[in-house]
N, CA, C and O of each residue as an XYZ file, in Angstrom:
432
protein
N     -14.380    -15.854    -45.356
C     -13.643    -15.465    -44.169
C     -12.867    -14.173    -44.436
O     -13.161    -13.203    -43.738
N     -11.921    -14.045    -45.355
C     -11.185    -12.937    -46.223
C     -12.276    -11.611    -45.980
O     -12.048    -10.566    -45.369
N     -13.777    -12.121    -46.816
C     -14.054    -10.378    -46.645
C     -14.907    -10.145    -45.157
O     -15.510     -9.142    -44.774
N     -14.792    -10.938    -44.750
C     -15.788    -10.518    -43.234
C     -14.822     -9.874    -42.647
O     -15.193     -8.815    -42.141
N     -13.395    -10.198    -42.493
C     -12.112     -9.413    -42.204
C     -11.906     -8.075    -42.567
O     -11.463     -7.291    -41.728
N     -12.206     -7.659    -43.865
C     -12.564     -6.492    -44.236
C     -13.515     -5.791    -43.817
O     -13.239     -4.599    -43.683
N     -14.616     -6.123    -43.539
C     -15.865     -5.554    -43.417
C     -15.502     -5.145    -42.054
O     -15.955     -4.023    -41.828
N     -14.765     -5.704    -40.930
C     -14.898     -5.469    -39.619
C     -13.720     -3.879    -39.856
O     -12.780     -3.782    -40.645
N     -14.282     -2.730    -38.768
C     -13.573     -1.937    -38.719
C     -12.720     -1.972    -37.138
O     -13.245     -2.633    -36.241
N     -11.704     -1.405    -36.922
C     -10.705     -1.560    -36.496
C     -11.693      0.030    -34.979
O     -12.073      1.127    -35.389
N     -11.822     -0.408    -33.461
C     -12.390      0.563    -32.830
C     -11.214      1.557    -31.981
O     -10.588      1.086    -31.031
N     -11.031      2.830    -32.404
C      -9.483      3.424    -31.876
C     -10.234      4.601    -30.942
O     -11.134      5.385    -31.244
N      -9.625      4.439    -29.900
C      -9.425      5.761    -29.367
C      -8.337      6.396    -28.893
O      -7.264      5.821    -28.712
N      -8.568      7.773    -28.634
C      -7.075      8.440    -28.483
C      -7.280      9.317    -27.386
O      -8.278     10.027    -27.266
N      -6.111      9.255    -26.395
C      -6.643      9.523    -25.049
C      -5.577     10.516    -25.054
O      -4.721     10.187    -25.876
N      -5.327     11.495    -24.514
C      -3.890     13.070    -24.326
C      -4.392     13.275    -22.978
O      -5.467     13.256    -22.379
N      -2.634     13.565    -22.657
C      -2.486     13.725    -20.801
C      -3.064     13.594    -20.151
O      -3.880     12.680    -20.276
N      -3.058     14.534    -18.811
C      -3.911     13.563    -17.252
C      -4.630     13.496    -17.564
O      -4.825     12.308    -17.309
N      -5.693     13.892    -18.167
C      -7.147     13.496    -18.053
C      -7.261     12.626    -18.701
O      -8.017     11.770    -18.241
N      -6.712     12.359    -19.897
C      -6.855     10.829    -20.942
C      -6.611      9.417    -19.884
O      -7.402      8.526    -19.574
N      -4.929      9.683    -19.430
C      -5.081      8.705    -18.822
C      -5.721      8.633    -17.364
O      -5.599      7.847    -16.425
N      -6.325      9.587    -17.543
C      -7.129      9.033    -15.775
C      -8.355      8.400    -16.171
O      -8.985      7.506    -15.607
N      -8.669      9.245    -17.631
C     -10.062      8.514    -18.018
C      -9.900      6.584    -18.099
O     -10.636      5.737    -17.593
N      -8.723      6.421    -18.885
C      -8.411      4.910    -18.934
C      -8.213      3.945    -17.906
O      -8.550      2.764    -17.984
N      -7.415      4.727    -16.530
C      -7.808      4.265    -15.382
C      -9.126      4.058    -14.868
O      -9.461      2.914    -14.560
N     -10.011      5.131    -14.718
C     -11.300      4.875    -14.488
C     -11.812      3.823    -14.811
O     -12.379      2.961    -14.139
N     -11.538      3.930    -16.193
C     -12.964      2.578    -16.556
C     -12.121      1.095    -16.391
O     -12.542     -0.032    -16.129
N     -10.574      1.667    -16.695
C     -10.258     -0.058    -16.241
C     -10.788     -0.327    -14.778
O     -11.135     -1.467    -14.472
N     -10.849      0.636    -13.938
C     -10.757      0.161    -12.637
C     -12.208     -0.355    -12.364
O     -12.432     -1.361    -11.690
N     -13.303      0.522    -13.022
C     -14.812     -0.031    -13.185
C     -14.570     -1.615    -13.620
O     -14.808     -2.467    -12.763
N     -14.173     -1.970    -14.732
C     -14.222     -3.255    -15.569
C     -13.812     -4.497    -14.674
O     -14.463     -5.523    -14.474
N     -12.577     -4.145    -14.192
C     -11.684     -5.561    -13.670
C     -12.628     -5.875    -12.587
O     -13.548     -5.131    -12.248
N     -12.304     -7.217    -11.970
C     -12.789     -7.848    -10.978
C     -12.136     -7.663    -10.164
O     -11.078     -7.192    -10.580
N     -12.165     -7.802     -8.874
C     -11.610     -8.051     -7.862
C     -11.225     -8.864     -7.604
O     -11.862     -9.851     -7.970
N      -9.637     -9.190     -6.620
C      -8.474    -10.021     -6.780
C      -7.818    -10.418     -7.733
O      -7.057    -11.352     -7.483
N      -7.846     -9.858     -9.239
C      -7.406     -9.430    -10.419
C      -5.874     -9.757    -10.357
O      -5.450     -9.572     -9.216
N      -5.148    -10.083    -11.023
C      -3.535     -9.862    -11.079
C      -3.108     -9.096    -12.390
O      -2.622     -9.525    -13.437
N      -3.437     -7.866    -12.003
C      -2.390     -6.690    -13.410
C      -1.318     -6.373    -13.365
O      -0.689     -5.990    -12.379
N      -0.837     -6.539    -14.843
C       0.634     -6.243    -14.640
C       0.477     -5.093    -16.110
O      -0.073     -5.229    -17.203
N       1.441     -3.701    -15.323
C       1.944     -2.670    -15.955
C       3.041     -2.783    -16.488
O       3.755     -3.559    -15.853
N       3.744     -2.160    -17.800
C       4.747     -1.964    -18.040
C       5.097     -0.826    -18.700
O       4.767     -0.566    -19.857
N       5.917      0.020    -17.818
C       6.916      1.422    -18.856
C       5.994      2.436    -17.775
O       5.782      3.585    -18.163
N       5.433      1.995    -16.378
C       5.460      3.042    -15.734
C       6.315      4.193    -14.866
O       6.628      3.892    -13.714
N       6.735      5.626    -15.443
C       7.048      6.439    -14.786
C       6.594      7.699    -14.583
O       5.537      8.165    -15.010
N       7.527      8.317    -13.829
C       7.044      9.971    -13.648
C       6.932     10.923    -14.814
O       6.360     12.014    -14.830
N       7.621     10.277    -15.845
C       7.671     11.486    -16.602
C       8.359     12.727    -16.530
O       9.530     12.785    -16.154
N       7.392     14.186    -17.027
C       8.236     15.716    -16.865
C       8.078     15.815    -15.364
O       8.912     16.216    -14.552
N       6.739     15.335    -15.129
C       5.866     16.153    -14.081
C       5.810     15.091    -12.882
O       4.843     14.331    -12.836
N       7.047     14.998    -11.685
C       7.077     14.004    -10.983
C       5.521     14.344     -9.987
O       4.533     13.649     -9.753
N       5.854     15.532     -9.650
C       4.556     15.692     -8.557
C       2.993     15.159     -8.747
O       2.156     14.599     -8.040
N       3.108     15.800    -10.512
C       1.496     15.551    -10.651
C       1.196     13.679    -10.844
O       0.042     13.279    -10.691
N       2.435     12.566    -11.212
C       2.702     11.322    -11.253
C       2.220     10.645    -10.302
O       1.568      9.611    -10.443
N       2.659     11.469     -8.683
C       3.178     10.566     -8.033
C       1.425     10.614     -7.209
O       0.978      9.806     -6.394
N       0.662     12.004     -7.858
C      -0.701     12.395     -6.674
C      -1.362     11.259     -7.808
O      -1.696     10.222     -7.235
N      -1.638     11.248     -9.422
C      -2.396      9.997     -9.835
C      -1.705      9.221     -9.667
O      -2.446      8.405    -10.215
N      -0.384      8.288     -9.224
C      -0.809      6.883     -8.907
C      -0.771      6.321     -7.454
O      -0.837      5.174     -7.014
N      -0.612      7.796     -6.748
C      -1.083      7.962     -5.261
C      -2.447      7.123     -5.162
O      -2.745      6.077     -4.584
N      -3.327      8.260     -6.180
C      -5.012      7.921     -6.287
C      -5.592      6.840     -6.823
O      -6.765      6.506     -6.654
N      -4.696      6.227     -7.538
C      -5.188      4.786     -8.534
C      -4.309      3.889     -7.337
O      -4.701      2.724     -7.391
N      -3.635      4.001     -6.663
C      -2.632      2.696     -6.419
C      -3.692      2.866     -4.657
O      -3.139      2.147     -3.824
N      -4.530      3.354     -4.249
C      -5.605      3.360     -2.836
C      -6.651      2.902     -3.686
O      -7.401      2.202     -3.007
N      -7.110      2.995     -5.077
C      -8.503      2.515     -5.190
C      -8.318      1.127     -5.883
O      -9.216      0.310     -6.082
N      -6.877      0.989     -6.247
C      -6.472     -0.699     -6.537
C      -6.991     -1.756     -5.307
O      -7.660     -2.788     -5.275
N      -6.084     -0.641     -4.017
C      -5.963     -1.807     -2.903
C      -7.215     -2.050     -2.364
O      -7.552     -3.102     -1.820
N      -8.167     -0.681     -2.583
C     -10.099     -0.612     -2.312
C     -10.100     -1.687     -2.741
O      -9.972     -2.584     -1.908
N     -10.248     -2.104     -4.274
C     -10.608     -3.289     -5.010
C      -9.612     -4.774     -5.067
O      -9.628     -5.635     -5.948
N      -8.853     -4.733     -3.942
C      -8.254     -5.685     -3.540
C      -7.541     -6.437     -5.079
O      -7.473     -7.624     -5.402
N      -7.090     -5.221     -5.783
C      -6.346     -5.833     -7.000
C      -4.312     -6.219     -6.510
O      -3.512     -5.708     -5.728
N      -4.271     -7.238     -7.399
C      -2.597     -7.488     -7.397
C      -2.044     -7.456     -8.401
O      -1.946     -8.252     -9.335
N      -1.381     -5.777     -8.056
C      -0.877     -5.231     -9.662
C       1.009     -5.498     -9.167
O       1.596     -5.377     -8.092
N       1.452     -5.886    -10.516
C       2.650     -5.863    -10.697
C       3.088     -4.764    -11.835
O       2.799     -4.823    -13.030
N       3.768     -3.866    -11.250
C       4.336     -2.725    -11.911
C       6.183     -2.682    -12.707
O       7.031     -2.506    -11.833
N       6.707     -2.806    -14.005
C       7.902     -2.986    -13.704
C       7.763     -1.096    -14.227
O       7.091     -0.399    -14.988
N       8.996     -0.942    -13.133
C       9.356      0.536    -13.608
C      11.140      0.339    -13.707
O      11.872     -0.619    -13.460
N      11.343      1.414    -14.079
C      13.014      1.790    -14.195
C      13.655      2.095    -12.633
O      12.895      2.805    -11.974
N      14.694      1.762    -12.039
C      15.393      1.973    -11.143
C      15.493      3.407    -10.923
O      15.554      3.701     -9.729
N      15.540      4.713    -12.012
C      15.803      5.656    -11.855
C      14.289      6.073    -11.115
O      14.064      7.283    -11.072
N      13.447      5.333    -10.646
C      11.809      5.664    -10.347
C      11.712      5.219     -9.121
O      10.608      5.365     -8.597
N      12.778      4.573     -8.326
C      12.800      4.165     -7.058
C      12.140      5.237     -5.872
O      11.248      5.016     -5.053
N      13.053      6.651     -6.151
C      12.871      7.762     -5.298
C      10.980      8.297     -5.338
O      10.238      8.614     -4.409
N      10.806      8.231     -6.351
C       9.047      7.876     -6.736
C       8.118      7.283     -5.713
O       7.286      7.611     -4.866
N       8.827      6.013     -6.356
C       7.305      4.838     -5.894
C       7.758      4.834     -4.630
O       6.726      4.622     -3.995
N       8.699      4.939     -3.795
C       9.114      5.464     -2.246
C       7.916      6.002     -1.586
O       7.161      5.626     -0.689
N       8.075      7.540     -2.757
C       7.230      8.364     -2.238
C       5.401      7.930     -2.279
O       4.506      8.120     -1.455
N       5.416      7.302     -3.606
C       3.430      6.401     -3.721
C       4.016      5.701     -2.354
O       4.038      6.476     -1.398
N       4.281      4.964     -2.210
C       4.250      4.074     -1.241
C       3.914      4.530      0.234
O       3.369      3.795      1.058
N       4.268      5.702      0.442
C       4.103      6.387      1.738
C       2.945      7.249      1.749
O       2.547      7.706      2.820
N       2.208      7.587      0.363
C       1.330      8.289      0.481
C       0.164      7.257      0.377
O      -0.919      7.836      0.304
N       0.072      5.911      0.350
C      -0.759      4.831      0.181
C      -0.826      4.076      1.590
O      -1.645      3.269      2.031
N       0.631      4.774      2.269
C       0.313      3.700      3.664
C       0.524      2.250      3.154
O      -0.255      1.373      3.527
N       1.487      1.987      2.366
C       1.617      0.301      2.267
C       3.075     -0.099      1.525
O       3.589      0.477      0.565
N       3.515     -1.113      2.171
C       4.889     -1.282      1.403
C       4.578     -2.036      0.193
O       3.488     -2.555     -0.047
N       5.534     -2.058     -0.495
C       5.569     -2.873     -1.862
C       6.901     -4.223     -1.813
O       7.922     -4.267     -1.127
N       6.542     -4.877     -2.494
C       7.643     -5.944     -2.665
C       8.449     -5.841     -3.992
O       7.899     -5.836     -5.094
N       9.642     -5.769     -3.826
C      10.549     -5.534     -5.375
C      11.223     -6.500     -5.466
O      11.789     -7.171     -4.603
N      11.150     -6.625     -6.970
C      12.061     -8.091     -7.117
C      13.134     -7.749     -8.684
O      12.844     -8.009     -9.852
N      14.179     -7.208     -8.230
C      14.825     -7.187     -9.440
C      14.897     -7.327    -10.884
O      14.774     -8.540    -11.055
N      15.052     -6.662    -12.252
C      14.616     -7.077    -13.374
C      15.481     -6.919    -14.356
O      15.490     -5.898    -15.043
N      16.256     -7.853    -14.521
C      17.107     -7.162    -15.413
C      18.487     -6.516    -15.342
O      19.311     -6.441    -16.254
N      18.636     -5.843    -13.486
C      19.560     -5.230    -12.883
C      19.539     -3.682    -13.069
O      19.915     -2.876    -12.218
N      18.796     -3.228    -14.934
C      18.250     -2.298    -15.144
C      16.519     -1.701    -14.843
O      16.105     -0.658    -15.348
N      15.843     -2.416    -14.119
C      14.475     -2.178    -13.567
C      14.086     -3.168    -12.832
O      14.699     -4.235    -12.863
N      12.689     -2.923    -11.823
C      12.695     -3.511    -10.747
C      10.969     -3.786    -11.185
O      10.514     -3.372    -12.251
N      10.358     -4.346    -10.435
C       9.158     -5.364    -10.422
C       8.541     -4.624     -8.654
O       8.814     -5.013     -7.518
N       7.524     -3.291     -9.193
C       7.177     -3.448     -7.483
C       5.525     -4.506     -7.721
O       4.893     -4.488     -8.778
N       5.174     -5.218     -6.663
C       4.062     -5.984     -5.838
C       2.952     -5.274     -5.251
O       2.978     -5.006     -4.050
N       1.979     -4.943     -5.984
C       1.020     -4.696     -4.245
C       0.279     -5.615     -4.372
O      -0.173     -5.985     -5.456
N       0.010     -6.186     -3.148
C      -0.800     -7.001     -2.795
C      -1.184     -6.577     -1.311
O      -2.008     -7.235     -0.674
């Protein structure tokens, strides 16, 4: 058992800025099933609120395409944000407090 543990190698990849993570979106979004329940954690804007808010503008319309129910916790300071996804998606979200320091948004 010991050396089959060894023998197995460890498969890494390494993904850098938008395009990394859009690539990781992509294929998660290929993989999952539909009516899925994902849950994110440590999503924000970052440096670059604008370019944030157009990818999870674009991932948070091809979630609701695939009729996924993602639970997102972000930081309170990200409210003014996901406001803005929210209006560019055409759909409200449900928040449920976390902590008092971050919030839990819903799409469903």
């Amino acid at each position: 058992m010991l050396q089959k543990i060894r023998e197995e190698q460890p498969s890494i990849s390494l993904f850098y800025g938008w395009e990394g993570l859009d690539s990781v979106y992509q294929h998660e979004l290929e993989k999952v099933k539909k009516n899925t329940y994902v849950y994110v954690i440590g999503a924000s804007s970052g440096e670059n609120q604008e370019r944030a808010i157009r990818f999870f503008t674009k991932y948070g319309k091809l979630a609701f395409e695939k009729k996924l129910h993602i639970s997102v916790i972000f930081n309170t300071s990200a409210r003014e944000y996901v406001t803005q996804i929210e209006k560019n998606i055409k759909r409200n979200c449900n928040y449920l407090l976390f902590w008092s320091l971050n919030y839990i948004l819903h799409f469903f």
